[in-house]
N, CA, C and O of each residue as an XYZ file, in Angstrom:
364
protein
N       3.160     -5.082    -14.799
C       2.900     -6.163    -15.735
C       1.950     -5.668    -16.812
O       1.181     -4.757    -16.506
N       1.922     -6.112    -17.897
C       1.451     -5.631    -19.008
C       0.425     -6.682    -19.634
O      -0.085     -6.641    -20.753
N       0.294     -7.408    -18.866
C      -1.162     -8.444    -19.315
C      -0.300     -9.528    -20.721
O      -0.928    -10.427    -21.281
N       0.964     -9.242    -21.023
C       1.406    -10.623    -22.004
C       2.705    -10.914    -21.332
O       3.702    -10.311    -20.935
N       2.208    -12.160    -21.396
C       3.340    -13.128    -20.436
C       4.942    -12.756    -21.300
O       6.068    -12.445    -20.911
N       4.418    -12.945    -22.398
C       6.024    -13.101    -23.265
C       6.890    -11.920    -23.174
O       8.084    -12.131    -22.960
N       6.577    -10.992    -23.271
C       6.656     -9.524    -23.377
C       7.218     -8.853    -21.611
O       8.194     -8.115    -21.476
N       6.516     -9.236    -20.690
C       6.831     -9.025    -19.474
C       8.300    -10.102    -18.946
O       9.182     -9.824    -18.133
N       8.124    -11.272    -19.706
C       9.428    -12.314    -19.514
C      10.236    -11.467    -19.947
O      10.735    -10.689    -19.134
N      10.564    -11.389    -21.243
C      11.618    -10.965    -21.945
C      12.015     -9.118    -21.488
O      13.172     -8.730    -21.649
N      11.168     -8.354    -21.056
C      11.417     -7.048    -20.453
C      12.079     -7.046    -18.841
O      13.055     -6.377    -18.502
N      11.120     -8.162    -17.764
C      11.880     -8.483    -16.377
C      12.972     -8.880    -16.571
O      13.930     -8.294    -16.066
N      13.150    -10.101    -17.438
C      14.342    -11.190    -16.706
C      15.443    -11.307    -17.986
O      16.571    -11.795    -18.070
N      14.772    -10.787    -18.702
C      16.120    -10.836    -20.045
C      15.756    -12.508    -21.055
O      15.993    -12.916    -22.191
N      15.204    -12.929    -20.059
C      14.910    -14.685    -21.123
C      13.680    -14.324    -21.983
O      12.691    -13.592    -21.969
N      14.464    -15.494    -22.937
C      13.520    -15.298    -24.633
C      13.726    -16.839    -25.217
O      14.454    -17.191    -26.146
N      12.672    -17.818    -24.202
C      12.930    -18.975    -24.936
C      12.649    -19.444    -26.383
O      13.090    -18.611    -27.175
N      12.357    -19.969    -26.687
C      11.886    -20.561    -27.772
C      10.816    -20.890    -28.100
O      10.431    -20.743    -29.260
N       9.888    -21.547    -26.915
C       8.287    -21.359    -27.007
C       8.013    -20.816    -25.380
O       8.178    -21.374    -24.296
N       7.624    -19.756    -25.680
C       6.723    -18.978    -24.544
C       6.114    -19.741    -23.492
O       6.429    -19.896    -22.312
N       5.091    -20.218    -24.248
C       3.742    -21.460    -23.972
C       4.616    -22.303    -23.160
O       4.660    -22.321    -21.930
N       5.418    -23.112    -24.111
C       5.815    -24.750    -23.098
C       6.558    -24.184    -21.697
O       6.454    -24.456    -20.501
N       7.180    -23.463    -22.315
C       8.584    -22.443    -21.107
C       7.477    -22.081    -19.771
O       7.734    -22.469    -18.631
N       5.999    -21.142    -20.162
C       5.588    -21.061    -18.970
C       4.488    -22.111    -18.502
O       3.893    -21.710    -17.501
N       4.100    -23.242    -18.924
C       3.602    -24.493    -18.329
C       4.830    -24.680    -17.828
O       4.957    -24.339    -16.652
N       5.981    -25.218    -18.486
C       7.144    -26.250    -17.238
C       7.367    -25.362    -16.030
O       7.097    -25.766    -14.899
N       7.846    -24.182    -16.259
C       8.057    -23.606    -14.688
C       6.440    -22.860    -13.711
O       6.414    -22.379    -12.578
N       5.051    -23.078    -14.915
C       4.233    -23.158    -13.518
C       3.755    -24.397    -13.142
O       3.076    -24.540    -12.126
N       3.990    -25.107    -13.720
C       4.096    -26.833    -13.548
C       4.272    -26.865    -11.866
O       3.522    -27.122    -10.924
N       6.097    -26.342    -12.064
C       6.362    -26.762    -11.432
C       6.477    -25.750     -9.483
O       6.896    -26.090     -8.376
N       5.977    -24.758     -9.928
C       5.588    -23.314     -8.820
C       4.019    -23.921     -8.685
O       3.709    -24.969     -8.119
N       3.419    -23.291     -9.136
C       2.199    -23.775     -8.842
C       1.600    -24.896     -8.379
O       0.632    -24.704     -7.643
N       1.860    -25.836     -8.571
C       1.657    -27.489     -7.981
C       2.497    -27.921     -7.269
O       2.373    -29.083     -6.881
N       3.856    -26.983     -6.774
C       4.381    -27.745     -5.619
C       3.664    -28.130     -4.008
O       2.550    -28.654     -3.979
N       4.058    -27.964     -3.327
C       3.906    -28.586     -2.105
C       3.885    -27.188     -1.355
O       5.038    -26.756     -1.332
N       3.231    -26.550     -0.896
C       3.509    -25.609     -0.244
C       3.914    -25.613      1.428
O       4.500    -24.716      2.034
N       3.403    -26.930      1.977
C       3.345    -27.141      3.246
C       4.984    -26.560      4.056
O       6.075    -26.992      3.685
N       4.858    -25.820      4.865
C       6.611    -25.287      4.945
C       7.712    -26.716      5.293
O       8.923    -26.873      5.142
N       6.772    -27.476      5.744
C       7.748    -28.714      6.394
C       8.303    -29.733      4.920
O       9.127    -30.648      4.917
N       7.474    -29.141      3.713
C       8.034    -30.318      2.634
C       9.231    -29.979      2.069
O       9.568    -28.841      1.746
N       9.880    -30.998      1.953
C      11.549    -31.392      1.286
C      11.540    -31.679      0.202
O      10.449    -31.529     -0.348
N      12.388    -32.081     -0.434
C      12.656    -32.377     -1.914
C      12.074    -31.186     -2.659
O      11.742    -30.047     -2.328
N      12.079    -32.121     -4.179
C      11.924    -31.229     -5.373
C      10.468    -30.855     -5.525
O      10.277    -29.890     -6.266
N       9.094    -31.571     -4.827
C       8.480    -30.797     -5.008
C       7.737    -30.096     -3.872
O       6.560    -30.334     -3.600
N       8.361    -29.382     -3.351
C       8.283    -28.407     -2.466
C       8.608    -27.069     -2.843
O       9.675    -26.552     -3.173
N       7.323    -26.577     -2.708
C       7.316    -24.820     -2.943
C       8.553    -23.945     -2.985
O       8.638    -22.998     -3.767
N       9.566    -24.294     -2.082
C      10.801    -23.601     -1.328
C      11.608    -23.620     -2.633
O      11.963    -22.690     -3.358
N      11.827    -25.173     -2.738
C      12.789    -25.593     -3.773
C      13.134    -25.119     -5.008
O      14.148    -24.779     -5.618
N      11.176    -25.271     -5.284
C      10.853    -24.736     -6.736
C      11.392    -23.061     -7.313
O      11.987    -22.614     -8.294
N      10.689    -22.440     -5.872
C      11.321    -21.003     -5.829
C      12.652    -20.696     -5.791
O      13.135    -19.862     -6.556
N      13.479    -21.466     -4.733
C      15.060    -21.144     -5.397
C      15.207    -21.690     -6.630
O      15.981    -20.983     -7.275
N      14.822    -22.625     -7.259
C      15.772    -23.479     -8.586
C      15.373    -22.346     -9.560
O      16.195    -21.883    -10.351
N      14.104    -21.910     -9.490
C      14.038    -20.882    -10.792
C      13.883    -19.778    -10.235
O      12.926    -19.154    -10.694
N      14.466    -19.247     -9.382
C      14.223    -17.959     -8.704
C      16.326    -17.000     -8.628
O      16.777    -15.888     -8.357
N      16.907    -18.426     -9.084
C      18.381    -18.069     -9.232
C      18.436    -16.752    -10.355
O      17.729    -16.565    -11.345
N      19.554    -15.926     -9.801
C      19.458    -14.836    -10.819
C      20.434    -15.293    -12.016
O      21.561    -14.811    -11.898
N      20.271    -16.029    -13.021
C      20.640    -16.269    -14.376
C      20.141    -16.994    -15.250
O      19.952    -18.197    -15.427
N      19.786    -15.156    -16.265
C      18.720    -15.721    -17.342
C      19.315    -16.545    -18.531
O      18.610    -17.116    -19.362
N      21.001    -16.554    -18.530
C      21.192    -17.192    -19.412
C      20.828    -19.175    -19.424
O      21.041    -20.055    -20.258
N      20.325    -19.166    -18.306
C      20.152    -20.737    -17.873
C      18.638    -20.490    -17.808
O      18.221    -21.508    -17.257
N      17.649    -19.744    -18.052
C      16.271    -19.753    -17.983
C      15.650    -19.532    -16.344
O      14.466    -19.666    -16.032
N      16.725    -19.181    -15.457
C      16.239    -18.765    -13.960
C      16.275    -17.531    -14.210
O      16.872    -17.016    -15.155
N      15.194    -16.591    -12.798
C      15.295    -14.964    -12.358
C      14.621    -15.399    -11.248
O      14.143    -16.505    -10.995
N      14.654    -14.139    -10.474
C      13.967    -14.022     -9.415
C      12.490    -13.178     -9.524
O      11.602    -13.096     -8.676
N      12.577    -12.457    -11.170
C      11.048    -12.341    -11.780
C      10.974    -12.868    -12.426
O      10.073    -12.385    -13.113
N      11.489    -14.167    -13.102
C      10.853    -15.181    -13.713
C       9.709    -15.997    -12.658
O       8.763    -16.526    -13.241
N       9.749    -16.099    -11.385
C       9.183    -16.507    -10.039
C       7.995    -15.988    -10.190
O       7.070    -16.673    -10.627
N       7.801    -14.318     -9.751
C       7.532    -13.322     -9.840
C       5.937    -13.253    -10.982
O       4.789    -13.068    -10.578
N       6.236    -13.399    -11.967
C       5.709    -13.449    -13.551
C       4.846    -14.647    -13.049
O       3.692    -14.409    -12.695
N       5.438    -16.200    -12.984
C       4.946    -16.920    -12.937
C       3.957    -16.870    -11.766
O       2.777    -16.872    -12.116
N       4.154    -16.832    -10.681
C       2.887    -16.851     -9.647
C       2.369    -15.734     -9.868
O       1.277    -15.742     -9.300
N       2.533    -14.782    -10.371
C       1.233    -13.285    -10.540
C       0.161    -14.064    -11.618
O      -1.044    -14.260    -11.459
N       1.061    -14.451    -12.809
C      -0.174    -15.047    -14.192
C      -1.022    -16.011    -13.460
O      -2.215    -15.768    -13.275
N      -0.415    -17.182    -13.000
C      -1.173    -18.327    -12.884
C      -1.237    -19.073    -11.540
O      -1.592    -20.249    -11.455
N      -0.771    -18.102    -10.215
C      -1.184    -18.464     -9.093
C      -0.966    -17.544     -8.128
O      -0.098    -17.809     -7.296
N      -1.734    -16.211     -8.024
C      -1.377    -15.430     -7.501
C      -1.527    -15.410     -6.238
O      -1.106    -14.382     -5.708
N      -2.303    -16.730     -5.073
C      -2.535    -16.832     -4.257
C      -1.160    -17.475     -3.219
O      -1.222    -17.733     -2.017
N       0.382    -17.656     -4.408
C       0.890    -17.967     -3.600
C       2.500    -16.514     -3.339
O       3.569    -16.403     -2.738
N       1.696    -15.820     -4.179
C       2.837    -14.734     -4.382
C       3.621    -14.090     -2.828
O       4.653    -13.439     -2.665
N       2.890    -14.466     -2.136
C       3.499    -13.598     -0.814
C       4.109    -14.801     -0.382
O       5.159    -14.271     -0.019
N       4.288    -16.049     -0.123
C       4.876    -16.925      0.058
C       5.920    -17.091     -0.856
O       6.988    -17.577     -0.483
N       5.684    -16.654     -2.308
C       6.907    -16.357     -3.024
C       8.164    -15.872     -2.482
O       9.196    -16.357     -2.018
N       7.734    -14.866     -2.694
C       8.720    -13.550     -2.165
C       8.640    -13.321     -0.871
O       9.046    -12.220     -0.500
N       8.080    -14.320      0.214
C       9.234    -14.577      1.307
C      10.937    -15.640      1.284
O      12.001    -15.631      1.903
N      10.336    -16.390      0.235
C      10.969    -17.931     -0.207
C      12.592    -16.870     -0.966
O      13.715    -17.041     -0.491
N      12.367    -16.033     -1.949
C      12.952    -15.324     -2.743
C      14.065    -14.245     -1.947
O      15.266    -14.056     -2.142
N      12.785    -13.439     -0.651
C      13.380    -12.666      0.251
C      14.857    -13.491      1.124
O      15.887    -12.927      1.494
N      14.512    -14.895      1.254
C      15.589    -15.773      2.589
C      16.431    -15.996      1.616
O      17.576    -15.679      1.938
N      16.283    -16.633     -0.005
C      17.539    -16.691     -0.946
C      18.177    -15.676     -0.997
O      19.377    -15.894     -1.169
N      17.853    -14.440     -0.909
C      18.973    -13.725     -1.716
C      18.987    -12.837      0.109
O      18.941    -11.617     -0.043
N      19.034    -13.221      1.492
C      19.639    -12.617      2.220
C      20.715    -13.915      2.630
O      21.618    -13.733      3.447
């Protein structure tokens, strides 16, 4: 990682939204403030959050280092819970 969010987006995952800024508030919105508890369901649950934007297609604004990016910048305390969440999607 190279210390700029925009720059590391657009080099990992191929996405190049339109505003940087809003693009990475909505998806750490929604990573970061989920629910981490393993037993929570729905949409805001950690699990969820990680597959919905952890899908590999950047033409829809998902990666699996768009995930990645987002919990290293602005919550790095949940990164290993990440990429277990990331590890069970894509086996």
């Amino acid at each position: 990682m190279s210390g700029d969010f925009a720059a590391d987006l657009t080099e990992y995952t191929g996405i190049e939204p339109d505003d940087v800024d809003d693009f990475r508030e909505y998806i750490a919105e929604g990573v970061c403030e989920s629910d981490i508890d393993p037993d929570a369901v729905g949409p805001a649950a950690f699990s969820v959050m990680v597959n919905r934007y952890g899908d590999d297609d950047p033409e829809s604004g998902t990666h699996p280092d768009l995930v990645r990016l987002v919990v290293a910048y602005d919550c790095p305390d949940r990164a290993e819970l990440a990429e277990q969440y990331l590890s069970e999607a894509d086996g």
